[in-house]
C-alpha positions as CSV (number, residue, x, y, z in Angstrom):
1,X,-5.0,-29.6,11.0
2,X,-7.7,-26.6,11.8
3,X,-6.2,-23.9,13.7
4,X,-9.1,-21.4,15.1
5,X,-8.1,-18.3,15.4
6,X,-10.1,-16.4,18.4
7,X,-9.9,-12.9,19.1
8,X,-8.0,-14.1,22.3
9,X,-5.5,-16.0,20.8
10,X,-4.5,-13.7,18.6
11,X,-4.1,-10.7,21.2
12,X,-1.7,-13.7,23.1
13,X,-0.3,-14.7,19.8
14,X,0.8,-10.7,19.1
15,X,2.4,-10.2,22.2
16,X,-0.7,-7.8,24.2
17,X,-2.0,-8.8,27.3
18,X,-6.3,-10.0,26.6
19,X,-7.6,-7.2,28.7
20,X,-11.2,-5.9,28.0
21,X,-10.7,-2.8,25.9
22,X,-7.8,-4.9,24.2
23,X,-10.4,-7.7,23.2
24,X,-13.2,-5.5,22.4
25,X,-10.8,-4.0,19.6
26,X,-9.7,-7.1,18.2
27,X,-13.3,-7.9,18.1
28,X,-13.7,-4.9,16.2
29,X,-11.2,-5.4,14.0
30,X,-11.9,-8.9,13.1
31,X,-15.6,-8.7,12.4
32,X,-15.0,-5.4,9.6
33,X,-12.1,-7.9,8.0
34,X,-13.7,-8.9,5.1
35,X,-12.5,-13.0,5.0
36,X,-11.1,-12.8,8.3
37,X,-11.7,-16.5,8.9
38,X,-10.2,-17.7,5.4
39,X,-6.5,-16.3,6.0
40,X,-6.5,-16.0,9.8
41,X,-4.9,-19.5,9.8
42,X,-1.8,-18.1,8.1
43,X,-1.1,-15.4,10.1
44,X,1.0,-17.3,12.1
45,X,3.4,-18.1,9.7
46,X,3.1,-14.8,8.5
47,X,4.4,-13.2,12.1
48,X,7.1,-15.7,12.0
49,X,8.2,-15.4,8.2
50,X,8.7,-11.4,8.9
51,X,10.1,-11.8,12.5
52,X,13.7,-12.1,10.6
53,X,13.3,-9.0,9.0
54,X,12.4,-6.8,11.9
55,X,8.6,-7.1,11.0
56,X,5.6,-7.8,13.4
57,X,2.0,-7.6,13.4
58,X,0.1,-5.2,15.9
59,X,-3.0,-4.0,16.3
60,X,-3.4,-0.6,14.6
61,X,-4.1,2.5,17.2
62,X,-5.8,4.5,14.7
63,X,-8.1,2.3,12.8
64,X,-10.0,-1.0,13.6
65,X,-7.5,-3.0,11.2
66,X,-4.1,-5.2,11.9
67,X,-1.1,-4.0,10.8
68,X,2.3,-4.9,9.4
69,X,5.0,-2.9,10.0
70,X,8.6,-3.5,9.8
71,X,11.4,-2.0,12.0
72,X,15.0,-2.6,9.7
73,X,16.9,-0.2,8.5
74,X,19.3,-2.1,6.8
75,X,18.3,-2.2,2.4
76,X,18.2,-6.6,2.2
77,X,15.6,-7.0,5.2
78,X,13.0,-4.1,3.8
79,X,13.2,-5.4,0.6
80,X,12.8,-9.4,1.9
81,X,10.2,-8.5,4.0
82,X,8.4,-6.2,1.6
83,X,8.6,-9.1,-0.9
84,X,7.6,-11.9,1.3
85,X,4.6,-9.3,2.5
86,X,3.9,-9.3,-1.7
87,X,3.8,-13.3,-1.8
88,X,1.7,-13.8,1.2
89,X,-0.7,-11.4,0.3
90,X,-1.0,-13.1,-3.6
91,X,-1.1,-16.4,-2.4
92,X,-4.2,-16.2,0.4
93,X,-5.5,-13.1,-2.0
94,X,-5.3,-10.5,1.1
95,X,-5.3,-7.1,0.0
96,X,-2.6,-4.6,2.2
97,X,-2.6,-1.0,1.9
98,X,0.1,0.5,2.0
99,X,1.2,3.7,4.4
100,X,3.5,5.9,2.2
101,X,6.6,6.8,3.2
102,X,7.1,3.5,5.8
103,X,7.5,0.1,6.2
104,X,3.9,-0.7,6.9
105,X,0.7,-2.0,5.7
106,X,-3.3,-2.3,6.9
107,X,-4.5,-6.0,6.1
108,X,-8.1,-4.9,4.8
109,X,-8.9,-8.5,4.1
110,X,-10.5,-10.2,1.2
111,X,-12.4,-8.5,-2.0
């Protein structure tokens, strides 16, 4: 099964409403992701494998780039999520950067 992933769906998919400054942005974001179109399939799963820890993906305010960020507090959903974040990211080769001091990473894409 191919799943396309448009810059459309994906604002629909993350919860934003696909208004034009919205869309421009994703556009943005998705044409300086290095192999975008190689992982962009398993983002999906991704959003739904973190859901249970708090986690989400957003589009980031401050840079053209997605974002993964998670909201627990509680010790056993940051380190799940951090480490299913680790596996994800080894298995599709995606590399995250890290923001210190939180719960959230940048997907820059693929080397």
């Amino acid at each position: 099964m191919h799943i396309d992933i448009t810059p459309e769906s994906l604002l629909v998919q993350l919860g934003y409403p696909p208004n034009d400054a919205l869309l421009a942005h994703m556009k943005r974001t998705l044409n300086v992701t290095p192999g975008f179109d190689t992982f962009s399939r398993h983002l999906l799963s991704l959003k739904d494998d973190i859901a249970r820890f708090d986690g989400y993906l957003a589009l980031s305010n401050s840079r053209n780039a997605l974002k993964i960020k998670c909201d627990a507090t509680h010790a056993e959903k940051t380190t799940a999520y951090h480490d299913t974040l680790k596996r994800w990211a080894q298995k599709y080769k995606v590399t995250l950067e890290p923001v210190p001091g939180t719960h959230t990473y940048y997907i820059l894409g693929q080397p």
